[in-house]
N, C-alpha and C positions, 0 to 999 in steps of 0.2 A: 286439440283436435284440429286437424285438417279437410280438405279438399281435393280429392285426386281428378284431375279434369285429363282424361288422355284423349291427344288431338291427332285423328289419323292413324292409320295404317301401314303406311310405307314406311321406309327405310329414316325416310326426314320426317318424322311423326314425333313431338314430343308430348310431355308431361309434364303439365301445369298445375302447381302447387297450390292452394289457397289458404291462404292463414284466417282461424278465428280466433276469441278470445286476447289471449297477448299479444297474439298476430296478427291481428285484424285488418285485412286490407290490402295486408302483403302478399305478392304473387311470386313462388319460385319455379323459375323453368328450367328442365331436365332435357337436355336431348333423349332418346329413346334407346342410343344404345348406353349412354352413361347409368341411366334408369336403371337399365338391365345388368351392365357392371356392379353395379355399387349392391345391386339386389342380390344377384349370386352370392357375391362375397361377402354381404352380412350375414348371410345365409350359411355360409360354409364356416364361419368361426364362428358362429353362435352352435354349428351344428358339434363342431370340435371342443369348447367348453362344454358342453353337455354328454360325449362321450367321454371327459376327462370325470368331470363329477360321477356319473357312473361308476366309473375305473375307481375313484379314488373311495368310493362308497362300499363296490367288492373287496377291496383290498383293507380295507380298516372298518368295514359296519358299522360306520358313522353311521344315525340317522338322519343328519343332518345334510349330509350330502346328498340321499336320498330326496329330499324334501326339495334342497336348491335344482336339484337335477330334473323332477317332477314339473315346480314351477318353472323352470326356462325353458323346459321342453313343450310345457304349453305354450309357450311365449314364441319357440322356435316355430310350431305347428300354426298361429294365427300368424305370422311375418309368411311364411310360406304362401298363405289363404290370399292374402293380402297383396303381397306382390303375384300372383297369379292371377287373380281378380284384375289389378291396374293392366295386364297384359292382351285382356280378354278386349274385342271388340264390343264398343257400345249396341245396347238391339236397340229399336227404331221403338219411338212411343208411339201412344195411342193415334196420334193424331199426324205422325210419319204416319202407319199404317193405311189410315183412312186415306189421307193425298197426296198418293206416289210421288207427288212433285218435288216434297218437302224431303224425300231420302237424300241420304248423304249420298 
């Protein structure tokens, strides 16, 4: 498990990684458009393995491929959540709210 800390807004806004567990300590930073690269394109072959196991599951009613197609597609659906979420702007806590001082 990680840490997703995203810093900013703009175009120079990155993503700062946080490692726990085995990672403990270590910080990886992403620029915002790399973030964003690397995010599609996990995105788009994980999306392409999953219409191949379908294909390959109509074509020979394996139901095994069924099965592997099922689980990656849920896998594919939280990576999507996920990197959508990292994308979203932070809202302001309790205590931004109270004193407008402290907004970003």
């Amino acid at each position: 498990m990680s840490t997703l800390i995203v810093h900013g807004d703009s175009p120079e806004a990155f993503v700062e990684n946080v490692g726990h567990y085995l990672r403990a300590g270590q910080r990886l930073i992403y620029s915002r458009n790399r973030w964003i690269a690397g995010g599609v394109i996990s995105i788009i072959v994980l999306s392409i393995f999953v219409l191949v196991l379908l294909y390959a599951f109509f074509v020979t009613a394996s139901p095994g491929f069924a099965v592997w197609s099922v689980l990656l597609g849920g896998f594919l659906a939280f990576s999507v959540y996920v990197f959508w979420w990292s994308l979203t702007p932070p809202r302001p806590t309790e205590t931004q709210e109270r004193i407008p001082s402290l907004r970003p």
